[in-house]
C-alpha positions, -999 to +999 in steps of 0.1 A: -101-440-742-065-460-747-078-485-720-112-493-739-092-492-775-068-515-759-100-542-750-111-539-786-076-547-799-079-574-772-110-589-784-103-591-822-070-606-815-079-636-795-095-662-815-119-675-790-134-641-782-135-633-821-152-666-831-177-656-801-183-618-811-188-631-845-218-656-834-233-629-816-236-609-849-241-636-871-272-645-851-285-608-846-287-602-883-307-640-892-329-622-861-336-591-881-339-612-915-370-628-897-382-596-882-392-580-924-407-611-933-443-598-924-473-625-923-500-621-953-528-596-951-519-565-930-529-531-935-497-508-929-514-474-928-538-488-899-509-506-884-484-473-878-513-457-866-519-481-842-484-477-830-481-440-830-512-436-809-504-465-785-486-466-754-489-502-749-484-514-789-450-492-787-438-510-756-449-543-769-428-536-799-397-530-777-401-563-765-406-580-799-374-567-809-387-544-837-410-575-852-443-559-840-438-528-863-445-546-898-464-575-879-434-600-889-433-640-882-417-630-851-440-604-842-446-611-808-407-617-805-396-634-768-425-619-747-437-655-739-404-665-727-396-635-707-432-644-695-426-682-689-394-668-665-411-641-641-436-667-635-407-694-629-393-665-606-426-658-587-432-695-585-395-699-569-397-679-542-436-695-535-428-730-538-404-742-510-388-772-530-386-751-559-368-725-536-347-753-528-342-766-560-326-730-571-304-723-535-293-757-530-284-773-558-265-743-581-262-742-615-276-777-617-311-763-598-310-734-623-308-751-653-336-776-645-358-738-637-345-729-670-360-760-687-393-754-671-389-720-683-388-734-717-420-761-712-438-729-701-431-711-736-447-731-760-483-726-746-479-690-736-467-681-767-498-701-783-522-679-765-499-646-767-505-651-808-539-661-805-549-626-784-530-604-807-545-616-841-581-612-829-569-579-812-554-566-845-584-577-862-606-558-843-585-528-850-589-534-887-547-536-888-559-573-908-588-587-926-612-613-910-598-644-908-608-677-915-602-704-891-581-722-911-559-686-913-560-683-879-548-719-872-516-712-900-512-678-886-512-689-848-485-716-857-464-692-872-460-666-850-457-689-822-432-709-837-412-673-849-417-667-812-398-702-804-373-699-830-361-660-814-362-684-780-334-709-793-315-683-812-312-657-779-301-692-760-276-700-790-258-663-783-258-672-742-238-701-745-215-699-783-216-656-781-214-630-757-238-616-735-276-624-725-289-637-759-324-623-751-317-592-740-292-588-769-325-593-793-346-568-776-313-544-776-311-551-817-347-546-819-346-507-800-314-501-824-331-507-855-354-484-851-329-453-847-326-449-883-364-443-891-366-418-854-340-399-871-355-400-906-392-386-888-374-363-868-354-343-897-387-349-919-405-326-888-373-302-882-383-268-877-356-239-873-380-220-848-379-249-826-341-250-819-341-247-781-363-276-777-342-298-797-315-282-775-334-290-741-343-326-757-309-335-765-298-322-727-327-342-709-315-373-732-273-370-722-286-362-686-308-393-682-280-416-700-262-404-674-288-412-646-298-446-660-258-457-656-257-439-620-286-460-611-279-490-629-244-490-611-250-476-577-245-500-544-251-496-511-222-513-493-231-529-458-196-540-439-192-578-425-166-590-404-156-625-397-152-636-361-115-646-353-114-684-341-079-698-329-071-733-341-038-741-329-013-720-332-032-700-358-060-673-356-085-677-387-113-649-399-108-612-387-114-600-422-133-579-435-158-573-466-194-564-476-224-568-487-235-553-519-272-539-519-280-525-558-301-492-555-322-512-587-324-547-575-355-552-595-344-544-630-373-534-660-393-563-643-415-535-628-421-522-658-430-554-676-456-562-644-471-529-644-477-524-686-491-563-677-515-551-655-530-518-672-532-545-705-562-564-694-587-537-688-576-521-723-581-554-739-616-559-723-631-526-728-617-528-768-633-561-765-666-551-753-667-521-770-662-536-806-677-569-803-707-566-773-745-565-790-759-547-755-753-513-765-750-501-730-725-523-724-706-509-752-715-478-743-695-479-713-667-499-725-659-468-751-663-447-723-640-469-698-614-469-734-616-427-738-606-425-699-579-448-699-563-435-731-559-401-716-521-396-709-527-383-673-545-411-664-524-438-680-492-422-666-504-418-635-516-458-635-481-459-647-464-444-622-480-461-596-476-496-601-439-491-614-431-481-577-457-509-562-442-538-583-407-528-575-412-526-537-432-560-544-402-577-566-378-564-545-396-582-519-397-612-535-361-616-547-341-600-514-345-623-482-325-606-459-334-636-430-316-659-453-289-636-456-286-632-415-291-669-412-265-671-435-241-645-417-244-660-384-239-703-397-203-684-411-196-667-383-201-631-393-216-601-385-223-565-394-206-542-373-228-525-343-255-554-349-264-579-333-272-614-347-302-629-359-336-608-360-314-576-359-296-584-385-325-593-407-340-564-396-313-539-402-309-547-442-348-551-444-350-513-431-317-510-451-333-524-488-368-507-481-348-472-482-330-480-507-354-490-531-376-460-527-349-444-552-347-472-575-390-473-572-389-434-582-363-434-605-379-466-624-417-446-626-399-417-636-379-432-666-409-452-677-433-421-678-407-401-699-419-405-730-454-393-722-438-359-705-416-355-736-446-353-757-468-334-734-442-308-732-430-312-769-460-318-789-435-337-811-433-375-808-400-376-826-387-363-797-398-384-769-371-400-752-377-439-749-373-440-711-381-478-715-356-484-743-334-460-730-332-479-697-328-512-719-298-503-738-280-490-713-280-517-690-277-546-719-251-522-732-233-523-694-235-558-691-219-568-724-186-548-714-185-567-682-191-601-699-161-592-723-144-577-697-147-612-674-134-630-710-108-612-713-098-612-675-096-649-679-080-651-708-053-632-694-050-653-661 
């Protein structure tokens, strides 16, 4: 406790890291100005409804930062540009001379990625607008639109979704943190005040030992998100010794440090990706197709998929199959042996080269079966919660949960590397 008062004394009295934590909040509050300016037309009443009953509307409104929930200029918040950079990402590790561009070249490589990142945007979040207007429309949340609506509309939101782009980038470089995931953390936080307004408006005496249980399986996955969030497996290296001279060089020793959760909520974001497009198309057909059979099945397809087994099961699944698959993509353990053996080390007991690579594949693929589980787990929370509950207000954001605590995590070690330099 003295240690992290001492930091916040720290903080507030250098000026640098006071003109920075400033920013930061300066620019979170012009972000939740934007959020409650709604665009014209929307039906509230239909629109928390649509919310409430919607597993993939309440994630989507994670994402937005809290703009989804009264359909605001910035409703579809920076989902096109955490879009625009998976698909950088995926693109990456496909493309050899991007692959390059990012290994070889450093920050330089990175920031051209980032730029493309930002081409990317624009059009994404052009369609992203366009999707959720007709898709909102059809679920009577806003009146028919004219085309000339739609065009203003469109240009709106996407440019709200642009303007969230520049400001998150704004707090990366003149505040502190990752601006982006600092507006989706604003956006979850907002929303604590009306959680705890609907759960003393549902507060029932009988019910005391659920709120009791509810509040325990909330501290004890706190605790689990940081355990997993933080855990390492360590694998040992040694340098070779090598006489020059007079003098012996290497003989030391360090490691390698394999995260438990390489892959982040990037699993999550794939996998609510996935089970979107057959929701979309069966509300599509369903509302808008003239062969009733068609339709017929498309409600049908829509009842199925809406059952909370089903979708959490769907859930479940391809949480675990997109973080084995990210995982995959982002971890190259034969660079990392190629790289081991051009330096002149090695992992104790292994031999060089294909062992090596083979050791920390066997190695990651273990270890990621935790982070996979824990990942499905957290993200199918909510949906036990209420199952077991019957009470929404207490549902446990596994999701947001899993958010905050790691932007939360990250922000102490960005002003903890401040003020370590400060003090060097």
């Amino acid at each position: 406790m003295n240690a992290f008062l001492l930091k916040f004394i720290t903080v507030f009295k250098d000026p640098t890291l006071r003109k920075r934590l400033t920013f930061t909040i300066l620019a979170l509050v012009a972000f939740r100005l934007l959020a409650a300016i709604p665009i014209p037309g929307v039906d509230k009443d239909s629109l928390s409804t649509l919310l409430n009953s919607s597993q993939f509307f309440g994630f989507l409104n994670i994402f937005s930062g809290g703009g989804l929930s009264n359909l605001s200029i910035v409703m579809i918040g920076v989902g096109p540009f955490i879009t625009s950079s998976i698909i950088i990402q995926l693109l990456t590790m496909i493309l050899p001379k991007w692959k390059a561009l990012m290994h070889d070249e450093g920050e330089a490589g990175r920031l051209k990625l980032s730029q493309y990142s930002r081409w990317i945007t624009p059009p994404l979040a052009v369609v992203q607008a366009i999707g959720f207007l007709i898709l909102l429309q059809s679920q009577n949340v806003l009146p028919h639109l004219t085309f000339f609506q739609m065009a203003v509309n469109v240009l709106v939101v996407s440019a709200g979704s642009m303007l969230l782009m520049w400001i998150g980038e704004l707090i990366s470089e003149f505040g502190i943190g990752n601006g982006v995931s600092l507006i989706i953390f604003a956006g979850i936080v907002s929303r604590l005040p009306t959680d705890i307004n609907q759960f003393i408006s549902s507060y029932d005496a009988a019910n005391l030992p659920i709120y009791i249980a509810a509040i325990a399986v909330g501290l004890i996955v706190i605790a689990g998100v940081v355990y997993i969030t933080e855990a390492e497996r360590s694998v040992p290296v040694t340098y070779a010794k090598q006489v020059r001279g007079n003098k012996v060089y290497g003989g030391a020793s360090t490691y390698i440090p394999l995260r438990l959760n390489q892959a982040g909520v990037i699993p999550i974001i794939f996998a609510l990706s996935i089970l979107l497009f057959p929701q979309i198309i069966s509300n599509f057909l369903a509302s808008w197709s003239a062969h009733p059979i068609i339709a017929g099945y498309a409600h049908m397809f829509t009842i199925f998929f809406n059952n909370q087994w089903v979708y959490g099961g769907a859930y479940f699944f391809l949480v675990v199959v997109f973080t084995y698959f990210y995982t995959a993509v982002t971890f190259d353990p034969a660079m990392i042996s190629e790289n081991l053996q051009r330096s002149g080390a090695f992992i104790p007991g292994v031999r060089p080269g294909e062992h090596t690579r083979d050791y920390l594949g066997n190695i990651v693929t273990r270890i990621t079966l935790v982070g996979a589980l824990f990942l499905g787990i957290i993200a199918v929370l909510p949906l036990a919660m209420q199952a077991f509950t019957a009470n929404k207000s207490l549902a446990i954001g596994g999701t947001s949960l899993l958010i905050v605590v790691s932007v939360v995590l990250d922000l102490l070690k960005k002003i903890d590397a401040q003020i370590s330099m400060r003090e060097y």
